[in-house]
PQR file with spaces between the fields and no chain letter, atoms N, CA, C, O and H, PARSE charges and radii, in Angstrom:
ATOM       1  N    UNK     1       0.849   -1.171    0.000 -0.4000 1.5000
ATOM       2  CA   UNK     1       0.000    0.000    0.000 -0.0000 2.0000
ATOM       3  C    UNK     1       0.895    1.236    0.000  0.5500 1.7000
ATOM       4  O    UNK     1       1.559    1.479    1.008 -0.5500 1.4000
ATOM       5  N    UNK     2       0.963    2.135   -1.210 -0.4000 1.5000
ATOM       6  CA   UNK     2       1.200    3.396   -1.085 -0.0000 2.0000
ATOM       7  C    UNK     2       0.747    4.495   -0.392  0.5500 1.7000
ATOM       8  O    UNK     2      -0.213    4.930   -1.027 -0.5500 1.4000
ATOM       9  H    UNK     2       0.424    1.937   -2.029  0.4000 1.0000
ATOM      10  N    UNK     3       0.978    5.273    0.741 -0.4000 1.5000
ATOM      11  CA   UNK     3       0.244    6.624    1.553 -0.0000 2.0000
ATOM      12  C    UNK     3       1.160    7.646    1.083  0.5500 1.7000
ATOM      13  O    UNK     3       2.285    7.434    0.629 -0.5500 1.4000
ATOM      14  H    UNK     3       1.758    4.919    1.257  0.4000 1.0000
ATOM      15  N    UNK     4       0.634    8.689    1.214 -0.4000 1.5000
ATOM      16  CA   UNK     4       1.646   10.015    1.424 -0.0000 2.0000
ATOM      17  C    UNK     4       1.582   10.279    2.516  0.5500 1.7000
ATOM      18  O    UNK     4       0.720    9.798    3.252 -0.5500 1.4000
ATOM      19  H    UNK     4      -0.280    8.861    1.582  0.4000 1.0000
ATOM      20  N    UNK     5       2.526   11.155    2.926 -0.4000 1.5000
ATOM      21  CA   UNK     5       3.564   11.432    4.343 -0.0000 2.0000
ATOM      22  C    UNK     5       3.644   12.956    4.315  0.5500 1.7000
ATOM      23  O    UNK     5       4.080   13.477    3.288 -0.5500 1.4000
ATOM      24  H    UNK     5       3.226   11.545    2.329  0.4000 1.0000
ATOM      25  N    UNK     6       3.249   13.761    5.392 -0.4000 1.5000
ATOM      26  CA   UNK     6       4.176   15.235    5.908 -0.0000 2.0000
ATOM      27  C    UNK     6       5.206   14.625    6.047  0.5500 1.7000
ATOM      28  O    UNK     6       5.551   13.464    5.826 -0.5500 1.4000
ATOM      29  H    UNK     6       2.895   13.338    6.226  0.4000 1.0000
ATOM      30  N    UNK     7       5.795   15.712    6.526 -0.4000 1.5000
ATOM      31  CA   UNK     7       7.363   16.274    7.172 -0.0000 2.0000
ATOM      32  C    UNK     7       7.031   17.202    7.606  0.5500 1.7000
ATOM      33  O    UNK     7       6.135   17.676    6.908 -0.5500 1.4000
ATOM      34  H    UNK     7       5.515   16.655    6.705  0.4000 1.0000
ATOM      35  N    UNK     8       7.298   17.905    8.592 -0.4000 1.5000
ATOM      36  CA   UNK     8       7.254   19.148    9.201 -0.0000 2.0000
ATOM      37  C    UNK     8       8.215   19.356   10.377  0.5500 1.7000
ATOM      38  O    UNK     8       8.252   18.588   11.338 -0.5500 1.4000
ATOM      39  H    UNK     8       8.026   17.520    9.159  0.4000 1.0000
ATOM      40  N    UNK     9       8.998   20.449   10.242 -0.4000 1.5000
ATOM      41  CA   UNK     9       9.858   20.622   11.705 -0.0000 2.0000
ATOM      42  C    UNK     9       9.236   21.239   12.717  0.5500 1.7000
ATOM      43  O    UNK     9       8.570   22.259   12.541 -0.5500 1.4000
ATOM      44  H    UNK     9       8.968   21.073    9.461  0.4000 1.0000
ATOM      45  N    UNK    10       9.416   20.618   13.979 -0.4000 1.5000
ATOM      46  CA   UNK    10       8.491   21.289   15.103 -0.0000 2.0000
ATOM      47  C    UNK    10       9.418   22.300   15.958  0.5500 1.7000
ATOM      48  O    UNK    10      10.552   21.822   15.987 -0.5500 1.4000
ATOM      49  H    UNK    10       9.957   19.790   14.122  0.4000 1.0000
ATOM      50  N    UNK    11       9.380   23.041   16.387 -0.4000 1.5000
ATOM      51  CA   UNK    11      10.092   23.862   17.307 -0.0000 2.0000
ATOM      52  C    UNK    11      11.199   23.589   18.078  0.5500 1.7000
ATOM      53  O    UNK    11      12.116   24.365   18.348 -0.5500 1.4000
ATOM      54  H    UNK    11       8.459   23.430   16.363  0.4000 1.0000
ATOM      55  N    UNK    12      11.028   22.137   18.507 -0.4000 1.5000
ATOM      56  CA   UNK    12      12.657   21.354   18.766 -0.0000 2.0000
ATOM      57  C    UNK    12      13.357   21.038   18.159  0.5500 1.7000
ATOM      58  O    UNK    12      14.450   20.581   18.496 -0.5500 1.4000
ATOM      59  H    UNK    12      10.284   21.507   18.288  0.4000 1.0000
ATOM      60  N    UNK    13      12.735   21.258   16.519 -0.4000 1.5000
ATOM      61  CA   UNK    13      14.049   20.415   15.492 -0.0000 2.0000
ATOM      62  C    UNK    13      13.768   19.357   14.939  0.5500 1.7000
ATOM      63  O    UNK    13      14.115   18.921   13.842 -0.5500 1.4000
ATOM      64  H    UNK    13      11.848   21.630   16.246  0.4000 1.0000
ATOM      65  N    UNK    14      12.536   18.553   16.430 -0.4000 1.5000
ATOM      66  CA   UNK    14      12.396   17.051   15.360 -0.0000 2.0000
ATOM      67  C    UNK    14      11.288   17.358   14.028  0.5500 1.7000
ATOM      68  O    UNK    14      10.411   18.183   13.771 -0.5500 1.4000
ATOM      69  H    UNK    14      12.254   18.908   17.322  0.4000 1.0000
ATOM      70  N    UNK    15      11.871   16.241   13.418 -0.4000 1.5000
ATOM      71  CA   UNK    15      10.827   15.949   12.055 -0.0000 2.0000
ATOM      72  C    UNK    15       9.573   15.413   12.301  0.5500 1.7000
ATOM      73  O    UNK    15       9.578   14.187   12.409 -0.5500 1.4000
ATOM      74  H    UNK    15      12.583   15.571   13.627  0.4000 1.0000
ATOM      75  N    UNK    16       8.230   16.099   12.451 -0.4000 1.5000
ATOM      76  CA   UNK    16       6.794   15.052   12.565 -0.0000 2.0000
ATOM      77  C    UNK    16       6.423   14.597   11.190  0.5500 1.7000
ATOM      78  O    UNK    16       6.755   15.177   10.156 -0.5500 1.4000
ATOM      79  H    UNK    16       8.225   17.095   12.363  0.4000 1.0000
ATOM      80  N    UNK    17       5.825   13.690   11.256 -0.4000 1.5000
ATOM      81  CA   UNK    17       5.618   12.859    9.900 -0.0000 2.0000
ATOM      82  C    UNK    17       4.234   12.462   10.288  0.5500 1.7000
ATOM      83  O    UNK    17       4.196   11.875   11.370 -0.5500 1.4000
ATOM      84  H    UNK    17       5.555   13.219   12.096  0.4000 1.0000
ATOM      85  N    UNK    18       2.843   12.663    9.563 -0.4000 1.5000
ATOM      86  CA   UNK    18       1.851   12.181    9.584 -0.0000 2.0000
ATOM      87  C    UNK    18       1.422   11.750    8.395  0.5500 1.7000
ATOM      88  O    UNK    18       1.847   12.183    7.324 -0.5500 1.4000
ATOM      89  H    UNK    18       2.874   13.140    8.684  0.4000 1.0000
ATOM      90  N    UNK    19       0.526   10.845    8.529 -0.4000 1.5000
ATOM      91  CA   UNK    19      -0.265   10.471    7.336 -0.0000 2.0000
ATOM      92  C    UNK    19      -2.027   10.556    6.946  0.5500 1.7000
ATOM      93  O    UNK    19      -2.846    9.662    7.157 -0.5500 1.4000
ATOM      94  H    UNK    19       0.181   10.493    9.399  0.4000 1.0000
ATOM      95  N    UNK    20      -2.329   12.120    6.229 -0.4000 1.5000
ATOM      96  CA   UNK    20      -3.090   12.326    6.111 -0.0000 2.0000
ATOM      97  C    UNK    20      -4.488   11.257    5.461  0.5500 1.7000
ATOM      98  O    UNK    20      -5.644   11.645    5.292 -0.5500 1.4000
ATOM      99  H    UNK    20      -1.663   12.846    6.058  0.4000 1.0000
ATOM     100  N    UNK    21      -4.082   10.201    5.255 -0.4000 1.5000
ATOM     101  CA   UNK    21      -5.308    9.711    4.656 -0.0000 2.0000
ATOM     102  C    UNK    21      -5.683    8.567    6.183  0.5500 1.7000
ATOM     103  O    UNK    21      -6.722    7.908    6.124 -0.5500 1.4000
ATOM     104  H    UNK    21      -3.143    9.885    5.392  0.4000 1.0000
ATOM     105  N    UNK    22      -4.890    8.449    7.289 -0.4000 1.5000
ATOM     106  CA   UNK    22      -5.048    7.828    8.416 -0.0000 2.0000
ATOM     107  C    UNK    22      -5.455    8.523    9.733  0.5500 1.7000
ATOM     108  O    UNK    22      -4.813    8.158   10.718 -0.5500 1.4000
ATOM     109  H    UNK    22      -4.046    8.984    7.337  0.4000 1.0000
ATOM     110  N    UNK    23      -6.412    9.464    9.927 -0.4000 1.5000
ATOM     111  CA   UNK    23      -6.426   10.506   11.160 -0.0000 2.0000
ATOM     112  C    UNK    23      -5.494    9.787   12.405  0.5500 1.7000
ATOM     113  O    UNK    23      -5.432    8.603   12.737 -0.5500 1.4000
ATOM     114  H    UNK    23      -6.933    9.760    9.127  0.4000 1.0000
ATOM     115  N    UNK    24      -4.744   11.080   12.997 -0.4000 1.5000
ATOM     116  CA   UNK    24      -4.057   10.606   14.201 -0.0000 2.0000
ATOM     117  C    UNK    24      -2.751    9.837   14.233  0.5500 1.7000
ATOM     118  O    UNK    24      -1.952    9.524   15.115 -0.5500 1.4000
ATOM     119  H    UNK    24      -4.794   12.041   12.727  0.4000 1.0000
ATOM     120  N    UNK    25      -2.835    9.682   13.111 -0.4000 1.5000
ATOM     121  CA   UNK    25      -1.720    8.760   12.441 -0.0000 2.0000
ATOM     122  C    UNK    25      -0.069   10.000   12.579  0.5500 1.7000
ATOM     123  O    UNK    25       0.145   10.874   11.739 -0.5500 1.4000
ATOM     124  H    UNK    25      -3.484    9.937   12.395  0.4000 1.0000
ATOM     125  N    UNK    26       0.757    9.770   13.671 -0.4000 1.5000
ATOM     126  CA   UNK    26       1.216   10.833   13.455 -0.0000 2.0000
ATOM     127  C    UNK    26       2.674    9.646   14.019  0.5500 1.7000
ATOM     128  O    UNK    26       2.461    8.509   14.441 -0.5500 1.4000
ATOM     129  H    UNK    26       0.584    9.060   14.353  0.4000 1.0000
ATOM     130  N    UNK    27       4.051   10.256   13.885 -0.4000 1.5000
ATOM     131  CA   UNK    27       5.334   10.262   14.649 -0.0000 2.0000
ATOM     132  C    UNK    27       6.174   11.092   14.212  0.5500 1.7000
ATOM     133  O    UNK    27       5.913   11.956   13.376 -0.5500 1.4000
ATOM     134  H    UNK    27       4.225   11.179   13.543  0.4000 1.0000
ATOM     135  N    UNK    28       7.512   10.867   14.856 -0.4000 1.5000
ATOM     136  CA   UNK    28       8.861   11.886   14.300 -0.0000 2.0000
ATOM     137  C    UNK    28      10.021   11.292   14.525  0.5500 1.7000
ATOM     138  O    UNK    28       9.966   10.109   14.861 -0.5500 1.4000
ATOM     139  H    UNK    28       7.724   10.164   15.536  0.4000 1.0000
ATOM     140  N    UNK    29      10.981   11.760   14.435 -0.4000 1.5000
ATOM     141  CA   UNK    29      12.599   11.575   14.182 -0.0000 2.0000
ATOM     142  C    UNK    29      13.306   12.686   14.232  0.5500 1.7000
ATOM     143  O    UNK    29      13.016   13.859   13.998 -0.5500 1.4000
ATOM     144  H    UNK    29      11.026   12.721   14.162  0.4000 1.0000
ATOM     145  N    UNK    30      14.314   12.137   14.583 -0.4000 1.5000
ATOM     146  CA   UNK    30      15.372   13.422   14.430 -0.0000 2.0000
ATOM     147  C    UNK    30      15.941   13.633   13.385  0.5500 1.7000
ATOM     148  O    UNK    30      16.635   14.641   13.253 -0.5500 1.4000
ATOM     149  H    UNK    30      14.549   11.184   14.773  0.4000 1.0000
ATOM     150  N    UNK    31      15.759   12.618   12.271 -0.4000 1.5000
ATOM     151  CA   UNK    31      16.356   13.077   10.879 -0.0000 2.0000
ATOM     152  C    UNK    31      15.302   12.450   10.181  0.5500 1.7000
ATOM     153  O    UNK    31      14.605   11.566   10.681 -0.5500 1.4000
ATOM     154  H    UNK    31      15.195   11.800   12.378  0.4000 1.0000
ATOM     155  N    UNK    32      15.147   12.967    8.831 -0.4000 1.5000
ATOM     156  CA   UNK    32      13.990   12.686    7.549 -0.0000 2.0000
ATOM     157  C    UNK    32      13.677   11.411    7.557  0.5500 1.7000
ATOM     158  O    UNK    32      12.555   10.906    7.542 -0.5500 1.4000
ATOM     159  H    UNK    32      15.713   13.685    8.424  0.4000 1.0000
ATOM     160  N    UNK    33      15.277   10.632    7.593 -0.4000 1.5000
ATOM     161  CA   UNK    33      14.986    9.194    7.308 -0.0000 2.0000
ATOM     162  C    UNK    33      14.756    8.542    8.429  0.5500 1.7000
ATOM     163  O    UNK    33      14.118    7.497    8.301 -0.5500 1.4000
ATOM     164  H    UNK    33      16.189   11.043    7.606  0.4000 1.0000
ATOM     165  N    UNK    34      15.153    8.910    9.714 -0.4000 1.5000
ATOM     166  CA   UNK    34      14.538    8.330   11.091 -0.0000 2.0000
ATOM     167  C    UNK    34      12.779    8.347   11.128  0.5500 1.7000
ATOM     168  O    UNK    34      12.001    7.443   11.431 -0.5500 1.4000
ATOM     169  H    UNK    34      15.671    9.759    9.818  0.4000 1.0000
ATOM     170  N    UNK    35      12.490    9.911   10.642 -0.4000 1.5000
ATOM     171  CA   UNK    35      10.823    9.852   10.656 -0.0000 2.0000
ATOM     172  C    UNK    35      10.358    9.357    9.896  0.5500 1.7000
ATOM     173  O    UNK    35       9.214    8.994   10.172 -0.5500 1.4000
ATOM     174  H    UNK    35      13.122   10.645   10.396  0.4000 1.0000
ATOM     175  N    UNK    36      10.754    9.087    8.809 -0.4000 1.5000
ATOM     176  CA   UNK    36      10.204    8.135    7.433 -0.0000 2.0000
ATOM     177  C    UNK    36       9.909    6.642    8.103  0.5500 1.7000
ATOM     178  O    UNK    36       8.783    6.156    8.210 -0.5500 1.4000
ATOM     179  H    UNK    36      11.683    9.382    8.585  0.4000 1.0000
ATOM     180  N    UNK    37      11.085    6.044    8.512 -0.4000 1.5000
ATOM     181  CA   UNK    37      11.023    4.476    8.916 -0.0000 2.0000
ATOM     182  C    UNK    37       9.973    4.465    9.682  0.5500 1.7000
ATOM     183  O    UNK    37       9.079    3.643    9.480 -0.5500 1.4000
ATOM     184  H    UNK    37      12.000    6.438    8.426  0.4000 1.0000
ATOM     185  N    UNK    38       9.872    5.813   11.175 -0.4000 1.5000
ATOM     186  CA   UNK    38       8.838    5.580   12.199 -0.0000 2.0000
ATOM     187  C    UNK    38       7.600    5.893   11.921  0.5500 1.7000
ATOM     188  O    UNK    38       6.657    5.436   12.567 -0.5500 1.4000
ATOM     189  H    UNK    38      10.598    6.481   11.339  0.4000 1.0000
ATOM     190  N    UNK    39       7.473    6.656   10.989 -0.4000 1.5000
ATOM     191  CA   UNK    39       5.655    6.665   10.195 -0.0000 2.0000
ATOM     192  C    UNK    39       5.348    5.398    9.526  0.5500 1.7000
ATOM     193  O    UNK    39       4.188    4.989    9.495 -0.5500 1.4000
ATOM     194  H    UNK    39       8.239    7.028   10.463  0.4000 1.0000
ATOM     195  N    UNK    40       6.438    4.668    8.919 -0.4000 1.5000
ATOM     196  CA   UNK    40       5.758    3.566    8.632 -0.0000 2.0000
ATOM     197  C    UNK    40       5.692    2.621    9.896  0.5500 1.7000
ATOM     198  O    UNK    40       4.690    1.907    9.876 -0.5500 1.4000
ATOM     199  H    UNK    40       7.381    5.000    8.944  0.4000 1.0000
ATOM     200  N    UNK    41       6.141    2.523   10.494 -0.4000 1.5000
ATOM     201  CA   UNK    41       5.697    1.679   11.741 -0.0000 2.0000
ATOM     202  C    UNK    41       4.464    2.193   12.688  0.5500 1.7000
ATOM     203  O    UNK    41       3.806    1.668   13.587 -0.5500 1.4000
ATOM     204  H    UNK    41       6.955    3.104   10.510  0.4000 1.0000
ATOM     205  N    UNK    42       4.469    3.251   12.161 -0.4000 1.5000
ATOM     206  CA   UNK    42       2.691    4.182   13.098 -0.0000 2.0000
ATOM     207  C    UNK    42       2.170    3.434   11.621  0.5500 1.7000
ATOM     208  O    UNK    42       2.038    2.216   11.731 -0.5500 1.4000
ATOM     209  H    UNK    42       5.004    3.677   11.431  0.4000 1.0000
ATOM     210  N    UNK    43       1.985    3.774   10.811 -0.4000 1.5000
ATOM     211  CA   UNK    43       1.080    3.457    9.910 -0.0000 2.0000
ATOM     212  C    UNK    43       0.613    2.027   10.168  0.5500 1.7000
ATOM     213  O    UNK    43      -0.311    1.888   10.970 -0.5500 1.4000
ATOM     214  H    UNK    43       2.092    4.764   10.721  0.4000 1.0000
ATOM     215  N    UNK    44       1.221    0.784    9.498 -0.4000 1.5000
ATOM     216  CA   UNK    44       1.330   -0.484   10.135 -0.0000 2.0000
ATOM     217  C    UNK    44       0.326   -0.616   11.537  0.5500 1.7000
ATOM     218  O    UNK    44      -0.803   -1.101   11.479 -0.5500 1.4000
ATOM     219  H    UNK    44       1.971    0.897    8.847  0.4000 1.0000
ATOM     220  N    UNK    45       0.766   -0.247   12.426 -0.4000 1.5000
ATOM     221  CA   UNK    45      -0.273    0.035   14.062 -0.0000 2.0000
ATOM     222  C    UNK    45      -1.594    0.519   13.564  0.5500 1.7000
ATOM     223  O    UNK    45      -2.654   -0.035   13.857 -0.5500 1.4000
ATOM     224  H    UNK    45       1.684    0.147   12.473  0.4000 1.0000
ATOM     225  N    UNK    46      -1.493    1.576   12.800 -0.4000 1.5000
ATOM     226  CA   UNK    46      -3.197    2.141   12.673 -0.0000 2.0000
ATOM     227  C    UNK    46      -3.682    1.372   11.633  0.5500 1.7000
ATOM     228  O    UNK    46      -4.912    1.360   11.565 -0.5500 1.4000
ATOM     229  H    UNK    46      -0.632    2.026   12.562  0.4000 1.0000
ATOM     230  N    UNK    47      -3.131    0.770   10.857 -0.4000 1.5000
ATOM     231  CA   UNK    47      -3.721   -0.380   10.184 -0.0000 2.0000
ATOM     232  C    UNK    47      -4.370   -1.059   11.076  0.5500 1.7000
ATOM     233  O    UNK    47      -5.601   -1.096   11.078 -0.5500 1.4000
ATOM     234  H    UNK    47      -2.133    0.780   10.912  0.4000 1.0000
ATOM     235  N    UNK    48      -3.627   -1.687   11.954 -0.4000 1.5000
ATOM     236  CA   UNK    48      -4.121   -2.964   12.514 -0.0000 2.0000
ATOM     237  C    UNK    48      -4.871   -2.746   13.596  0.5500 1.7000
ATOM     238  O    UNK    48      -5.584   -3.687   13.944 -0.5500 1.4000
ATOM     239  H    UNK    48      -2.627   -1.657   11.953  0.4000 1.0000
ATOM     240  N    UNK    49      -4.909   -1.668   14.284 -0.4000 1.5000
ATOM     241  CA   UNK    49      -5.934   -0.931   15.102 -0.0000 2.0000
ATOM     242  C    UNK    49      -7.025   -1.084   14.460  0.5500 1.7000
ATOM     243  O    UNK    49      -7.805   -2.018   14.644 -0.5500 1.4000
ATOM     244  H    UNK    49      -4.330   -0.903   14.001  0.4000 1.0000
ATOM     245  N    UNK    50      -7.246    0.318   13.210 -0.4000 1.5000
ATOM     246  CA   UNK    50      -8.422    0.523   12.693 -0.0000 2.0000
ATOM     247  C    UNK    50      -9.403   -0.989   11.825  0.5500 1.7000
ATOM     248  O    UNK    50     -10.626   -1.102   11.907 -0.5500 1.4000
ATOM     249  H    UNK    50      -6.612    1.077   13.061  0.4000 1.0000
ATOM     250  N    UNK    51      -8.433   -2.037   11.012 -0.4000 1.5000
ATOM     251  CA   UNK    51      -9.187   -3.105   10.766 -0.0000 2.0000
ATOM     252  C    UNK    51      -9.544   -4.027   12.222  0.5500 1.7000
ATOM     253  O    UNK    51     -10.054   -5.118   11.969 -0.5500 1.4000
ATOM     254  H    UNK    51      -7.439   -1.945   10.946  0.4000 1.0000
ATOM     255  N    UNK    52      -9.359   -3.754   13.567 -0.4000 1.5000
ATOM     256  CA   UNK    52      -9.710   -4.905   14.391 -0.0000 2.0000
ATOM     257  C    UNK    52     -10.796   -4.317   14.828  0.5500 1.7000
ATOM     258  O    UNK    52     -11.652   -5.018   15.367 -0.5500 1.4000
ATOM     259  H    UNK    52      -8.944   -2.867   13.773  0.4000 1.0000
ATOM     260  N    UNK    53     -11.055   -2.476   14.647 -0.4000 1.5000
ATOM     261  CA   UNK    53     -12.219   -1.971   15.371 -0.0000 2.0000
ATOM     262  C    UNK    53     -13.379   -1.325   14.163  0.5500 1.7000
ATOM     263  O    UNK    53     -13.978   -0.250   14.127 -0.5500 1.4000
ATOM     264  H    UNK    53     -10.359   -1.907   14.208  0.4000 1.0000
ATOM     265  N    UNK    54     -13.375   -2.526   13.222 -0.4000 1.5000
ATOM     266  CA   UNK    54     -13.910   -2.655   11.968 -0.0000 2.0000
ATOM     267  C    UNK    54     -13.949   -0.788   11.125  0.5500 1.7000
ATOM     268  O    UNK    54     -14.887   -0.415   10.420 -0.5500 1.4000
ATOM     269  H    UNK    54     -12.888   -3.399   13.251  0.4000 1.0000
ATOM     270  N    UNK    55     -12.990   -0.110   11.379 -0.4000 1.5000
ATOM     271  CA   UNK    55     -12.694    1.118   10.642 -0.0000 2.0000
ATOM     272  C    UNK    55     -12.547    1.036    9.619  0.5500 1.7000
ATOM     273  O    UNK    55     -12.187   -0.128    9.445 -0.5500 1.4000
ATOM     274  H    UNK    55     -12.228   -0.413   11.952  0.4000 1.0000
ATOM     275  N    UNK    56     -12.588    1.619    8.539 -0.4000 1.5000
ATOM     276  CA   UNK    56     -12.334    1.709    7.037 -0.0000 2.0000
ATOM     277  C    UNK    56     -10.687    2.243    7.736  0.5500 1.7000
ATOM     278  O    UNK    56     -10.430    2.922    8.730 -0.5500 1.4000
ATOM     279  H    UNK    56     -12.881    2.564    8.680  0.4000 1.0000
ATOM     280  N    UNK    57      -9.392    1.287    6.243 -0.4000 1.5000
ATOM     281  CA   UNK    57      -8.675    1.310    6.821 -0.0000 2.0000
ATOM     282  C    UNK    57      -7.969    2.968    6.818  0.5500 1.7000
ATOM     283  O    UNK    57      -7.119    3.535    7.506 -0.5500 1.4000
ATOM     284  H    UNK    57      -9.600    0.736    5.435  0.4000 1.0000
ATOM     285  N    UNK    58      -8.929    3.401    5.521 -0.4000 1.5000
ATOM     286  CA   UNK    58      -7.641    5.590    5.390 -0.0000 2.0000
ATOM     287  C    UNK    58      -9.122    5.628    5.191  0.5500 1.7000
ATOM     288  O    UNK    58     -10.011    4.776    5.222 -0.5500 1.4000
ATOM     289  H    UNK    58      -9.619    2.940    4.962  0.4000 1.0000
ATOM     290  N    UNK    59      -9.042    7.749    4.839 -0.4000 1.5000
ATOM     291  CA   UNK    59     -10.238    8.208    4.767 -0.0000 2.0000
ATOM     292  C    UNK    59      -9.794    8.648    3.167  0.5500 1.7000
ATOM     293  O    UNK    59      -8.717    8.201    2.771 -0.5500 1.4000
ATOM     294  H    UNK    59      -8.320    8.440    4.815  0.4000 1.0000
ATOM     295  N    UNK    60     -10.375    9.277    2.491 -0.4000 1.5000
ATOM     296  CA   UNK    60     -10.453   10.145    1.086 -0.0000 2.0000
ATOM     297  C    UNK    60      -9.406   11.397    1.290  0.5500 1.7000
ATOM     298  O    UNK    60      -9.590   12.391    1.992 -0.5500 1.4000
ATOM     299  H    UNK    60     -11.250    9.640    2.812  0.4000 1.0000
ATOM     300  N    UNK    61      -8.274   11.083    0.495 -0.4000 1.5000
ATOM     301  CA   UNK    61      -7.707   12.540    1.049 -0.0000 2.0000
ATOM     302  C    UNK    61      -7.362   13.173   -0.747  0.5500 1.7000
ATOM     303  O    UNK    61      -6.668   12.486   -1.496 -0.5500 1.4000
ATOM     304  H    UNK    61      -8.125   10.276   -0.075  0.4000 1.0000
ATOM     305  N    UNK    62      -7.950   14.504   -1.206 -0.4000 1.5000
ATOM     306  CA   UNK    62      -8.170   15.092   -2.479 -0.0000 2.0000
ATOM     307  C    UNK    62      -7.364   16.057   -2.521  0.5500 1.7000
ATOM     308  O    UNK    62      -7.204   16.812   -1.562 -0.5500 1.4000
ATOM     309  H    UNK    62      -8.514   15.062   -0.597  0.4000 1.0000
ATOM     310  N    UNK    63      -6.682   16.181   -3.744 -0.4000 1.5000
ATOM     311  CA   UNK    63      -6.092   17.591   -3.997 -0.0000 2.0000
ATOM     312  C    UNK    63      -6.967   18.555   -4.700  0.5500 1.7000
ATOM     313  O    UNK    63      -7.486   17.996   -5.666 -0.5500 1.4000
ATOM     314  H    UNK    63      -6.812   15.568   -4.523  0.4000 1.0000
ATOM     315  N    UNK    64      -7.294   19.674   -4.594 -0.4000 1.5000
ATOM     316  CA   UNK    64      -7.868   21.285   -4.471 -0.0000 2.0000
ATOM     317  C    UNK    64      -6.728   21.768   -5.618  0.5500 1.7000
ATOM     318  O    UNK    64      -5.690   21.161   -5.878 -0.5500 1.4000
ATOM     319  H    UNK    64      -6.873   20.129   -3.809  0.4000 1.0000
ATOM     320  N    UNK    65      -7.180   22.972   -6.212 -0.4000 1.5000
ATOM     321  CA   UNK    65      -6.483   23.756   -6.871 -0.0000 2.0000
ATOM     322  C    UNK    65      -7.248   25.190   -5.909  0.5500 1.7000
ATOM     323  O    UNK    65      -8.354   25.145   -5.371 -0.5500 1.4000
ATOM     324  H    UNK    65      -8.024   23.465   -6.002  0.4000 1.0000
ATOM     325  N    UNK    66      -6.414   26.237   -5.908 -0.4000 1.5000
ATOM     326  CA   UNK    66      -7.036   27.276   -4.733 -0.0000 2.0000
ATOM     327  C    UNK    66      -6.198   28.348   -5.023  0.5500 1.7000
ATOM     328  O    UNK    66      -5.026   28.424   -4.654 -0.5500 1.4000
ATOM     329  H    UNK    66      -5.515   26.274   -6.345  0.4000 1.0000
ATOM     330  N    UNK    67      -6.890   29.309   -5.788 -0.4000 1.5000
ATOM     331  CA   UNK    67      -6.012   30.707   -5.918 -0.0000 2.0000
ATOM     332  C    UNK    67      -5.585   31.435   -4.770  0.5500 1.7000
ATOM     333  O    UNK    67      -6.054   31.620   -3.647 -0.5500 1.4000
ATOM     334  H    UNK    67      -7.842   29.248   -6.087  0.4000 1.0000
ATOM     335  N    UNK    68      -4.196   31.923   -5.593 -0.4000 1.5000
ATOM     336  CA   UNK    68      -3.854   32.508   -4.225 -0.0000 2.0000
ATOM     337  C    UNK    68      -3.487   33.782   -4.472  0.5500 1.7000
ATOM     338  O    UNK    68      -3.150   34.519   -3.545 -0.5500 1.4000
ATOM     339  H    UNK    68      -3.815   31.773   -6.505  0.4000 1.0000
């Protein structure tokens, strides 16, 4: 299964990494590739969370075009 991933630096420096098509679905690292590995291991968990508490496993996540 392919997801897309943030990155975002938080005020300490670390990297948060969420995955918008999984609500809550969130971790971080101290480097890109530390938070990369640990979102997929949150991801994996909310998989197996959300199919045991019969959840649809992501929600609909759409790209917008939006003048700016």
């Amino acid at each position: 299964m392919k997801l897309l991933v943030t990155l975002e630096r938080d005020e300490t420096g670390m990297i948060v990494a969420g995955c918008p098509s999984i609500p809550g679905c969130i971790s971080q690292g101290e480097t890109e590739a530390e938070a990369l590995d640990n979102i997929k291991e949150a991801i994996a968990g909310c998989l197996e969370a959300r199919a045991a508490n019969n959840m649809p496993l992501t929600v609909d996540v759409r790209e917008v075009e939006v003048p700016v």
